[in-house]
N, C-alpha and C positions, 0 to 999 in steps of 0.2 A: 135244535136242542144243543148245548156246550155239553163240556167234560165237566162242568162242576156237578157236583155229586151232592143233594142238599135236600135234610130229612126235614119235614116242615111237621111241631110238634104242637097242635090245638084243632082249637074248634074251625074246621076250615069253613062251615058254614057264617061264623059271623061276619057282620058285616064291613064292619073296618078291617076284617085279614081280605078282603077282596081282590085291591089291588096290589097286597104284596102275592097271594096265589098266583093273580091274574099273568103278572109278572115273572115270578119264577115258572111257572107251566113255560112260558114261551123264550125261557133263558138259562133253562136251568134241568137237570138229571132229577125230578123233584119225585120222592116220597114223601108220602103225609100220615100221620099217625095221632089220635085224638087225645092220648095220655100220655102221663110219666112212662106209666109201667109197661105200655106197648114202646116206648121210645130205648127205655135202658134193655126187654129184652131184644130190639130190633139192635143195637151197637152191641149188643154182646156176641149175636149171632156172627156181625158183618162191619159192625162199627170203622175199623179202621177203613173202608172204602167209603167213606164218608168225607166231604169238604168240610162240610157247614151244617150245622143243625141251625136251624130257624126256632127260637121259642116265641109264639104269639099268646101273649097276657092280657085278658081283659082286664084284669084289677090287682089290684096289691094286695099279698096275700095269697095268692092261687097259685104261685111256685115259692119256695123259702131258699133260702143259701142252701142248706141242706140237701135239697131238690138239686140243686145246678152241681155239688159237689158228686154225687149220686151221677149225676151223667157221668160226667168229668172221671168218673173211677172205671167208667164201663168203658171210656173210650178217652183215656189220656189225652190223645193229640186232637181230638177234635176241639172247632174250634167252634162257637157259641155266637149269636147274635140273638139279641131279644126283638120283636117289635111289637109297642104299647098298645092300650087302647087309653081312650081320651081320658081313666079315671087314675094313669098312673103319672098324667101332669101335677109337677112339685115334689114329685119322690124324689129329686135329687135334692132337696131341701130339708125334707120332713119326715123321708122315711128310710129304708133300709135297702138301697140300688145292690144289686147281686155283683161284687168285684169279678172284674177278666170278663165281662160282658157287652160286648159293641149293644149297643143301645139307639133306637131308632122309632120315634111315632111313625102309628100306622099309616099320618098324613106327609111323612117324611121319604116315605117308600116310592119310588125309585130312586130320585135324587140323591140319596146320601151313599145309595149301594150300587146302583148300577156304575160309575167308573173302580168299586172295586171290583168286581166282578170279570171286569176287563184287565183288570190291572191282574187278576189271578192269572186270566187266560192266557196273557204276556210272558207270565213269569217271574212278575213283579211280586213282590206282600201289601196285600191289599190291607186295607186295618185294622179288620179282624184277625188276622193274622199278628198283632201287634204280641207282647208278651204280656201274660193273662193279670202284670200289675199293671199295667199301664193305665193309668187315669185319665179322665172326656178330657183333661185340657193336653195332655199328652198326644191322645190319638187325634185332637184339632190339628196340631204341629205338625202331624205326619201327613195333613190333606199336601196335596198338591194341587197348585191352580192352572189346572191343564188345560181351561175353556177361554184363555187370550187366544183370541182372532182378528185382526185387521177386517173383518166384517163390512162392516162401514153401513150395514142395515140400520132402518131407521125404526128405532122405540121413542114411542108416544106416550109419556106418564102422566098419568091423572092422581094428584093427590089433592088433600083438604089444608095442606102447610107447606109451607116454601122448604120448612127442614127435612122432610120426610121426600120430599120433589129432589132435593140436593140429594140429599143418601142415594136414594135410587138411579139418580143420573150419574152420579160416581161410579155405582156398582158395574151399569150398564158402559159406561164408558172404557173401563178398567178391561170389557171385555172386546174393546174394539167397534162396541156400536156409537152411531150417531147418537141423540137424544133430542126431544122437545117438551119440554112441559105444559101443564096444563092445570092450574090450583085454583084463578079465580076467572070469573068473567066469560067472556065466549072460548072454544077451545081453538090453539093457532092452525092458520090455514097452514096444515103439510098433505101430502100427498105420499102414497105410497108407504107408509109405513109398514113396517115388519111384524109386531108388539102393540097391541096397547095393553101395557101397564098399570093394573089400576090399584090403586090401594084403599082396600074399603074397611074403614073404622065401624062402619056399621052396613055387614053382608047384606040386613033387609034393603038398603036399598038399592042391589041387583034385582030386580024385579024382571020379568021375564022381556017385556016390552023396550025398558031403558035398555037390557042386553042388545038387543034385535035392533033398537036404532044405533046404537054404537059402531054393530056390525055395521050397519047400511053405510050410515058415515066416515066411518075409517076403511072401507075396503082398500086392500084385500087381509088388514092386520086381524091377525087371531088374540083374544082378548087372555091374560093372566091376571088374576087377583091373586090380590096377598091379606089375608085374614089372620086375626089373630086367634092360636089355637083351634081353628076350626072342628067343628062336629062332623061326623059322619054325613048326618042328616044334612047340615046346611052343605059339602059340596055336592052332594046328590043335589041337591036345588041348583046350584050354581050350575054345575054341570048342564042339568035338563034346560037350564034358561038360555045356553050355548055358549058361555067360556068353557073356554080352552083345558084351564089348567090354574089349580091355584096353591099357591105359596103360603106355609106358615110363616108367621112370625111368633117370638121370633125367628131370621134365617140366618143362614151362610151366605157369603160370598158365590159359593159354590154354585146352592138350589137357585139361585137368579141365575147365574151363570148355565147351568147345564137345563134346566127350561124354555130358556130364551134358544138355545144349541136345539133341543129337541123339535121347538115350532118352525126353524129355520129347515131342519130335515125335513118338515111335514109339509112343510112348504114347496119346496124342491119336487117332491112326489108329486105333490097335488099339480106342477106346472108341467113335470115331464108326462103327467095321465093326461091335462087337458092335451099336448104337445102331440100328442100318439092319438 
């Protein structure tokens, strides 16, 4: 458990808050509270020993500005992050985004938070921390690309276009890893990969079986999709079919980056348990 101190304010039963709960439980000083009106009298009792409130929003609609100002008076310095559920995809287009609010899908969670998290425990300001104008292209500005490593591990990417094969090899490159591709025809003879990379335009065909020969054939690489928008539903499938880990699109620089860092730790583990 950290010194972050971080009230988590929804339904902690549904499904898409999973892995953000799953996550703060094992990162975090985490209370959980089901409503507003339990959240504004818990910060008024104790508020200021508070880091982070967590708001998890199934739909738009179900907190107003008003709501977020109403925290906000109970507990000044606290500092707000929201995480969506799939029906608040296009609210920055079409609807009414709560200003001074770090904003994060539920499919976004860990990636976009876990290095600030670390960056608190440092001493640094993490980007919720940013000042409560600060706008999404503002607090992009303020990421730091702190996952360049000379690595030299090898990712194996599987896409349907050579331009979507390029982007990804760039990203991966940028991070110090090797790269191969793989778009049309047989896939190339490598060995040893770290990564396979896949990019699936269409999730249905992760099927559980194509998963399991993937594994056979690229051992010992743990497999990452990147999906666009994904459902709850569909990475629960994905998952139980045995990737690893999967990426929205659109993404960062970053969530390649620090997923590729996360199966590299996973990795490591898993050699020094066979090693023992």
């Amino acid at each position: 458990m950290s010194d972050i101190r971080v009230l988590f304010v929804g339904d902690s039963l549904h499904g898409e808050f999973q892995l953000a709960l799953h996550w703060l439980r094992k990162h975090a000083n985490l209370e959980v509270v089901s409503d507003l009106q339990s959240a504004r009298k818990h910060l008024k009792q104790g508020g200021e020993s508070k880091d982070l409130l967590v708001l998890a929003a199934t739909r738009p609609g179900q907190f107003s500005i008003e709501d977020i100002d109403a925290l906000r008076n109970a507990s000044p310095l606290l500092r707000i992050v929201a995480v969506l559920g799939a029906w608040y995809e296009g609210e920055l287009r079409s609807g009414r985004p709560w200003p001074g609010v770090f904003r994060t899908y539920w499919h976004q969670w860990p990636a976009r938070l876990a290095s600030d998290f670390k960056a608190f425990l440092q001493g640094h300001c993490p980007r919720w921390g940013d000042a409560v104008t600060a706008t999404p292209a503002e607090q992009l500005l303020q990421r730091k690309h702190d996952h360049c490593k000379n690595t030299l591990r090898l990712v194996l990417i599987r896409a349907d276009d050579w331009e979507t094969a390029g982007a990804l090899q760039d990203a991966c490159q940028q991070a110090g890893y090797a790269t191969a591709c793989w778009v049309d025809g047989e896939p190339p003879r490598v060995t040893g990969a770290h990564v396979f990379l896949w990019d699936l335009a269409d999730p249905q065909r992760a099927t559980k079986n194509r998963v399991q020969k993937y594994l056979r054939e690229f051992h010992p690489a743990s497999i990452i999709a990147l999906a666009s928008f994904p459902r709850h539903q569909t990475v629960q499938r994905l998952t139980a079919a045995g990737i690893s880990g999967v990426i929205s699109k659109p993404f960062l620089l970053h969530d390649v980056h620090w997923i590729l860092e996360q199966s590299g730790i996973e990795a490591e583990r898993e050699n020094h348990s066979t090693a023992a």
